[in-house]
PALUMPA-720092 format. One record per residue: residue in one letter; residue number from 1; x, y, z of N, C-alpha, C, O, CB in turn. Coordinates in steps of 0.02 Angstrom, whole numbers. Last residue first. Glycine has a CB too. Example, Ala and Ser with C-alpha at 12.3 -4.5 7.8 and 13.67 -1.06 7.14 Angstrom:
BEGIN
<S, 2, <642, -112, 354>, <684, -53, 357>, <645, 2, 394>, <670, 57, 402>, <704, -30, 286>>
<A, 1, <660, -284, 390>, <615, -225, 390>, <660, -165, 390>, <712, -166, 423>, <565, -224, 452>>
END
This chain:
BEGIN
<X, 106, <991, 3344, 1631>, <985, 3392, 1584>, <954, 3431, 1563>, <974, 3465, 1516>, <990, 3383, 1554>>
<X, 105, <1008, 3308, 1804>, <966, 3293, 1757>, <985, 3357, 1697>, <993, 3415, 1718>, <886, 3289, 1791>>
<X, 104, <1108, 3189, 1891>, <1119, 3268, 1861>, <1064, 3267, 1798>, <1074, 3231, 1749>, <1213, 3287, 1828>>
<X, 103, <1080, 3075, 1993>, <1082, 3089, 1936>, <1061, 3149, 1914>, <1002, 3164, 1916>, <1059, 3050, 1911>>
<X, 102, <1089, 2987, 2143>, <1053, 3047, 2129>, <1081, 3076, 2065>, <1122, 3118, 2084>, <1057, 3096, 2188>>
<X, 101, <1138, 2871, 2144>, <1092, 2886, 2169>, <1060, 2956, 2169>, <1007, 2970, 2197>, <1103, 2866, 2216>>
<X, 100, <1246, 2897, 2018>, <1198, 2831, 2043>, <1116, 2862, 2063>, <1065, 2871, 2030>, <1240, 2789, 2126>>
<X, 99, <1313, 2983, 2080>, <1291, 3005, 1998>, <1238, 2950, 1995>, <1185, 2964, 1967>, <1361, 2997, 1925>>
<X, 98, <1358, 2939, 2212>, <1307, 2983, 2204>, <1291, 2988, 2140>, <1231, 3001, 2139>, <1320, 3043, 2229>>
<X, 97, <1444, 2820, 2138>, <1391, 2818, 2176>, <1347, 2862, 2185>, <1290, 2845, 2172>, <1404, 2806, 2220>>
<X, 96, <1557, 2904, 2062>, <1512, 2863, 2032>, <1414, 2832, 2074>, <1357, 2828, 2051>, <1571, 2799, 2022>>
<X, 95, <1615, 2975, 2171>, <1591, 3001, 2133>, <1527, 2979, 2086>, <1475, 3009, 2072>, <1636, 3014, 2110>>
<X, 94, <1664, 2862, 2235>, <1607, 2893, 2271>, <1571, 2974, 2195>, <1518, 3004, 2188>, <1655, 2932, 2373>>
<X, 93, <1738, 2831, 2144>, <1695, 2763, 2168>, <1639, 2819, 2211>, <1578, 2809, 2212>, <1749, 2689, 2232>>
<X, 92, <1831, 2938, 2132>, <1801, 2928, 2096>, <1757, 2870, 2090>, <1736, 2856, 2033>, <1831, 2938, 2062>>
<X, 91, <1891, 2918, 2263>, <1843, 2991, 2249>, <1809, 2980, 2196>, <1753, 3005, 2195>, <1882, 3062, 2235>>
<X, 90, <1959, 2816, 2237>, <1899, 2825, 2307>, <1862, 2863, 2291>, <1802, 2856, 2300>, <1919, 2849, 2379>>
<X, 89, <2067, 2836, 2163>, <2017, 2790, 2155>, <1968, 2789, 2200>, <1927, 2745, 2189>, <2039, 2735, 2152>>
<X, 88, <2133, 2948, 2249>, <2082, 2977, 2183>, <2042, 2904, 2139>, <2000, 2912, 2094>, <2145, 3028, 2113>>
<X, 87, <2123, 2978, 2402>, <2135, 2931, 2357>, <2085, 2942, 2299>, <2024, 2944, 2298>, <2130, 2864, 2389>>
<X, 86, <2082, 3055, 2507>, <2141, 3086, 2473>, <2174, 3031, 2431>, <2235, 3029, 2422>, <2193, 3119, 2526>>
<X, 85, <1975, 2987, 2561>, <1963, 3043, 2506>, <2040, 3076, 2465>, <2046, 3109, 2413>, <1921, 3110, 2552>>
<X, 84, <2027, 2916, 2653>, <2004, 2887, 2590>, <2007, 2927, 2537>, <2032, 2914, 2482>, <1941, 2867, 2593>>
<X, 83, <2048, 3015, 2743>, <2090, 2989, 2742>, <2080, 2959, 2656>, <2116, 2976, 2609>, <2093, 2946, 2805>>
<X, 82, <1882, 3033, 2794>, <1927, 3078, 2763>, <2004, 3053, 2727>, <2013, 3081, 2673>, <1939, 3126, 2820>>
<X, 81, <1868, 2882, 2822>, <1850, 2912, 2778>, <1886, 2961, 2728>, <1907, 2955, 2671>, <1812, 2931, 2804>>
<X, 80, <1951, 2879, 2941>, <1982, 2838, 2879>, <1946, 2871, 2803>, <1975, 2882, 2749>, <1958, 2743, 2889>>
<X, 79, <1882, 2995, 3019>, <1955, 3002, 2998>, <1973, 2944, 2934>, <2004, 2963, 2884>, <2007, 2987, 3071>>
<X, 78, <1755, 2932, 3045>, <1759, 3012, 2993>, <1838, 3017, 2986>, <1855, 3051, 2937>, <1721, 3102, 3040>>
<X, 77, <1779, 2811, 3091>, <1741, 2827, 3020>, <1761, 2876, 2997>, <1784, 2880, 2940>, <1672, 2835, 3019>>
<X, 76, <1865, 2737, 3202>, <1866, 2831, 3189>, <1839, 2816, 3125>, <1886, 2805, 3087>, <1955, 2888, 3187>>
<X, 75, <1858, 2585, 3204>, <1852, 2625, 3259>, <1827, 2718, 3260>, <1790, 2749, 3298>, <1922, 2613, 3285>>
<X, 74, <1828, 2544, 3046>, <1860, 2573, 3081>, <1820, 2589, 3145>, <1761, 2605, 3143>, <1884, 2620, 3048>>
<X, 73, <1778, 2455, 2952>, <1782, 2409, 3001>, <1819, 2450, 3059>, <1840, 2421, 3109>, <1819, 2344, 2977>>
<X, 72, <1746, 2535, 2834>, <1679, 2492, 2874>, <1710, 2474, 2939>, <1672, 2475, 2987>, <1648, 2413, 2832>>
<X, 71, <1850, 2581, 2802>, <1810, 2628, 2846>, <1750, 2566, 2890>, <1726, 2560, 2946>, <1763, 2700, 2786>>
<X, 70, <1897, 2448, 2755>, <1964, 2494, 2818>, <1903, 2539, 2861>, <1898, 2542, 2922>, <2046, 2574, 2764>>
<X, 69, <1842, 2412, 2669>, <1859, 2383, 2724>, <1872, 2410, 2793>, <1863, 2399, 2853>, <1903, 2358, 2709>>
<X, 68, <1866, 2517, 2567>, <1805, 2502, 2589>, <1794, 2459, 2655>, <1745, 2468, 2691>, <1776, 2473, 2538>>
<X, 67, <2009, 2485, 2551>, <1995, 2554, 2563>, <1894, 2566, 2595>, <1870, 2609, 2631>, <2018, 2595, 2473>>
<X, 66, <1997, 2354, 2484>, <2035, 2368, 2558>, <2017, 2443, 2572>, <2011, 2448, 2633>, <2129, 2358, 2556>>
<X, 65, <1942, 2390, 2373>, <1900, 2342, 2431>, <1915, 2361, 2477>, <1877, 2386, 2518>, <1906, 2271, 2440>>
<X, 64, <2034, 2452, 2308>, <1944, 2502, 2340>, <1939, 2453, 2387>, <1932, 2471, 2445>, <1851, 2509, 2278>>
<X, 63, <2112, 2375, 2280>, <2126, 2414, 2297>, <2065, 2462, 2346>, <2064, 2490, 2400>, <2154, 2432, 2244>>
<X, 62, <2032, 2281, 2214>, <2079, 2269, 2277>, <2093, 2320, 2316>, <2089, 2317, 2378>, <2140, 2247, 2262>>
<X, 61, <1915, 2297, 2084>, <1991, 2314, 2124>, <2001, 2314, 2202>, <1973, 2352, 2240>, <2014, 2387, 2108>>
<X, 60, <1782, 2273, 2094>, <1827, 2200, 2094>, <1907, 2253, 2089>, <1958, 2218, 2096>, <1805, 2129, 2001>>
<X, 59, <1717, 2414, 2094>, <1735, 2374, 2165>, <1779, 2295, 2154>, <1803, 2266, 2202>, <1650, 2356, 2208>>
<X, 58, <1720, 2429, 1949>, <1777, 2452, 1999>, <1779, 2437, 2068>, <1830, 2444, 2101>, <1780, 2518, 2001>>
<X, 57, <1631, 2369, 1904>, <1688, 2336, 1898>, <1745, 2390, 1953>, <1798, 2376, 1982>, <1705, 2329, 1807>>
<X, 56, <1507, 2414, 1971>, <1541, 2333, 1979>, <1605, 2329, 1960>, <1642, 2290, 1991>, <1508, 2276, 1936>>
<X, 55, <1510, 2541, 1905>, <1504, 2511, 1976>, <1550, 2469, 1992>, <1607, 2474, 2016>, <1447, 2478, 1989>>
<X, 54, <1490, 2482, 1775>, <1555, 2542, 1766>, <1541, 2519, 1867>, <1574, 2471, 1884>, <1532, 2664, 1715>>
<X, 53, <1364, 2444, 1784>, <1419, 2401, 1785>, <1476, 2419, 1792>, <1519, 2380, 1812>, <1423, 2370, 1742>>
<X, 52, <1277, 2574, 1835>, <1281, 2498, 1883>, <1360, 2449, 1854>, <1401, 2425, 1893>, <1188, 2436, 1858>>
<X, 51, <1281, 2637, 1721>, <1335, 2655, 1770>, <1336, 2616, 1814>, <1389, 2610, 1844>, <1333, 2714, 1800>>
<X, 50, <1229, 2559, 1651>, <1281, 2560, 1611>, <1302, 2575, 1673>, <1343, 2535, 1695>, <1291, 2601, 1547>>
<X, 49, <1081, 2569, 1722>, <1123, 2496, 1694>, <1204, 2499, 1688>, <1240, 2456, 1713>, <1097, 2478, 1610>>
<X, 48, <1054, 2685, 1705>, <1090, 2672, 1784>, <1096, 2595, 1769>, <1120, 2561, 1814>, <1033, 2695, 1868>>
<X, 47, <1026, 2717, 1568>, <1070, 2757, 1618>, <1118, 2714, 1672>, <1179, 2709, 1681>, <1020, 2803, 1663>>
<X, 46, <935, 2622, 1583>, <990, 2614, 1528>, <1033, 2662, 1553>, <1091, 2641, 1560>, <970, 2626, 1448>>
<X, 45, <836, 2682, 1644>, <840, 2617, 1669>, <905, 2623, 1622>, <941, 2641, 1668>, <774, 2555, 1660>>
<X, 44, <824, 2816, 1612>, <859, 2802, 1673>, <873, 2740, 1648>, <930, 2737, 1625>, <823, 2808, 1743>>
<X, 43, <764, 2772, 1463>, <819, 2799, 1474>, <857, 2823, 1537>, <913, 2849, 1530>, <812, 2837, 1442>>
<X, 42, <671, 2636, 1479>, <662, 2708, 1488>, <742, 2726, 1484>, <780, 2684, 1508>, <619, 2731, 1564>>
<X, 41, <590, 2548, 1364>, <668, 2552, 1392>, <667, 2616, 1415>, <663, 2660, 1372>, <732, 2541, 1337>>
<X, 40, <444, 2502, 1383>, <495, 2536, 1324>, <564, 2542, 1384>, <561, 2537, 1445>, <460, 2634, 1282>>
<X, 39, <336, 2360, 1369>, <348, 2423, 1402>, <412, 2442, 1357>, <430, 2410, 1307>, <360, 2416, 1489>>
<X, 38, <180, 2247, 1278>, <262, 2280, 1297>, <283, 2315, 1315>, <256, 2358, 1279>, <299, 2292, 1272>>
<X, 37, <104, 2176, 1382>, <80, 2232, 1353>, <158, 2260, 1354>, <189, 2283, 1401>, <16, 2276, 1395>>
<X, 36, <141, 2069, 1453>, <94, 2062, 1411>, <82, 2120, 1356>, <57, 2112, 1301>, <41, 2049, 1449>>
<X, 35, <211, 2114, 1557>, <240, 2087, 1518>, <189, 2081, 1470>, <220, 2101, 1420>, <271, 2035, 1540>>
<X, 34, <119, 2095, 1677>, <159, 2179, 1651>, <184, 2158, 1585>, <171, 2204, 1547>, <238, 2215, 1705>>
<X, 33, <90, 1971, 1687>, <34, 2012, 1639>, <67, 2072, 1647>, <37, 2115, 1616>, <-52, 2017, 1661>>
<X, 32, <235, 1921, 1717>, <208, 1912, 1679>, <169, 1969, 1658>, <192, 2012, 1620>, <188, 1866, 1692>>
<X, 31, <245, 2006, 1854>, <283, 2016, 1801>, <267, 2006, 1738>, <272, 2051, 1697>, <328, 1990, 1808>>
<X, 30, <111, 1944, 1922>, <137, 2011, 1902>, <165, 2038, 1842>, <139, 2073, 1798>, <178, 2022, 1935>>
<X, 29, <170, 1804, 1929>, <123, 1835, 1910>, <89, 1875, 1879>, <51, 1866, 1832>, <116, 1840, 1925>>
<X, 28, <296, 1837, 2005>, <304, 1796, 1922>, <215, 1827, 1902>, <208, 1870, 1859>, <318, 1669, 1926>>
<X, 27, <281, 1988, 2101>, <279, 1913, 2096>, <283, 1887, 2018>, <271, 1929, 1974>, <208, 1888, 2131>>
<X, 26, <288, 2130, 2121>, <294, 2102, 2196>, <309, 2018, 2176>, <338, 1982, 2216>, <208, 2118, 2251>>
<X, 25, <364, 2265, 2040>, <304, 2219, 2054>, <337, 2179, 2099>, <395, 2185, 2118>, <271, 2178, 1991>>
<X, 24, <375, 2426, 1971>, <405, 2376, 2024>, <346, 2321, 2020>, <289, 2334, 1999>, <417, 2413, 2109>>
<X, 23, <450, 2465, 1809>, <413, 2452, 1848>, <406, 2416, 1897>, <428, 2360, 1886>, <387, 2446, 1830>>
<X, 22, <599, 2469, 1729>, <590, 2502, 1810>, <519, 2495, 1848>, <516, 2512, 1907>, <602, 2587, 1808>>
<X, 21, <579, 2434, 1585>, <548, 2498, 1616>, <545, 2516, 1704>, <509, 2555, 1735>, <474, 2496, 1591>>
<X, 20, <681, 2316, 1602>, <651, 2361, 1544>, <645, 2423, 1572>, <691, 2462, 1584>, <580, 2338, 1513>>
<X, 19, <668, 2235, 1718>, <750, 2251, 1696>, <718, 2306, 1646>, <745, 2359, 1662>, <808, 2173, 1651>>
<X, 18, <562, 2280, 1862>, <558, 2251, 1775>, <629, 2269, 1763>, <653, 2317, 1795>, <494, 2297, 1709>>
<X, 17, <587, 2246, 1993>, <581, 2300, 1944>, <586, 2279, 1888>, <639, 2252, 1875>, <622, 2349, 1949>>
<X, 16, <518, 2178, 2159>, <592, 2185, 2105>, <549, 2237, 2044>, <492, 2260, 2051>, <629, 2082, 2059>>
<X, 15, <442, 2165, 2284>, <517, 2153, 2283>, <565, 2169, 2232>, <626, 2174, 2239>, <526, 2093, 2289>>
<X, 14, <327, 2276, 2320>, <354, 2252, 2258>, <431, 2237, 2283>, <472, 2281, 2297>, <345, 2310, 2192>>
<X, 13, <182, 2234, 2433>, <242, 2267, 2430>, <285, 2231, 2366>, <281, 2170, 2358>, <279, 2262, 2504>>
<X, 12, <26, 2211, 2343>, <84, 2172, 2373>, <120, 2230, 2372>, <109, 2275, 2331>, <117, 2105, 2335>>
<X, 11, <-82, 2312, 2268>, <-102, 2248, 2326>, <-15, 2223, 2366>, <-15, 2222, 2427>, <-147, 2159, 2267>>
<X, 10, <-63, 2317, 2134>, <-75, 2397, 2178>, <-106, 2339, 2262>, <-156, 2351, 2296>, <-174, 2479, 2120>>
<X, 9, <-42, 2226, 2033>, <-102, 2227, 2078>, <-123, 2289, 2114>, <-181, 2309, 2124>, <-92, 2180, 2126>>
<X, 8, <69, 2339, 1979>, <10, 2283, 1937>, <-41, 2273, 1967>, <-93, 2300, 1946>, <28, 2211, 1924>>
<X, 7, <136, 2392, 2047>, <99, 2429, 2009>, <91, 2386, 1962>, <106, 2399, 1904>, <123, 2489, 1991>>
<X, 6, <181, 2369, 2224>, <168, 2337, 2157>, <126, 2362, 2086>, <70, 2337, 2085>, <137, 2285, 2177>>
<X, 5, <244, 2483, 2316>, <167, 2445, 2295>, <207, 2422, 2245>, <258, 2449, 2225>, <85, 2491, 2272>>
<X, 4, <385, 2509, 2408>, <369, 2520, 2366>, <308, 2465, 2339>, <323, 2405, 2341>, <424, 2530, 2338>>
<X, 3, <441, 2535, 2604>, <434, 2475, 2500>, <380, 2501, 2466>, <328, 2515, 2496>, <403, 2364, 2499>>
<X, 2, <447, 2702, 2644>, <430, 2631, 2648>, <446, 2601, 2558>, <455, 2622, 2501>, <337, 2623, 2679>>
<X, 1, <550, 2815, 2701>, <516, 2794, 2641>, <509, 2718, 2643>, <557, 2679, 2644>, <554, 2816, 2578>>
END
C-alpha cells in the first residue's frame, strides 16, 4: 500500500492528517482551504486519540522499554518475544496496539 493522495488537490502524496477529521493532505496550503469549510470530529479520530495516549504513556515505563529492547536487539526474536508474552505489561501494550491498528467495530 502506497502514500496516500492528498484529498484537497488529489495532486501531492499527503504527509499528514487533519488532527479533526483524519483527512490527509500533502501542505499548509491544503490544510488551510480544508480548513475553510469546517470538518467534524469523526469518532475514529477521537477513538484512536485517546488510545494513542493510553499508548504513550505506557511505553514511558521502563519496564516495557527494556522488554521492547530486548526483542528488537535479540539474536532469537521468536524466543524473547514469546518470552515477553508471559509478561502481562507486554500483553497488554500489544493488546493496546492491535485495538490501534485494527479496531473491533460495533
Amino acid at each position: 500500500m502506497g502514500p496516500l493522495k492528498c484529498k484537497v488537490c488529489e495532486d501531492a502524496n499527503s504527509k499528514y492528517k487533519c488532527p479533526t477529521c483524519l483527512l490527509p493532505y500533502c501542505s499548509l496550503p491544503c490544510y488551510k482551504k480544508h480548513k475553510e469549510t469546517p470538518c467534524i470530529k469523526s469518532e475514529v479520530a477521537a477513538e484512536s486519540n485517546a488510545a494513542s495516549e493510553e499508548l504513550r504513556h505506557m511505553l514511558k515505563n521502563p519496564e516495557l522499554q527494556q522488554l521492547i529492547k530486548k526483542i528488537d536487539s535479540s539474536d532469537d526474536v521468536e524466543k524473547d518475544l514469546n518470552a515477553a508474552m508471559e509478561d502481562q505489561l507486554f500483553r497488554d501494550f500489544r493488546d493496546k496496539v492491535l485495538g490501534i491498528v485494527n479496531p473491533v467495530k460495533n
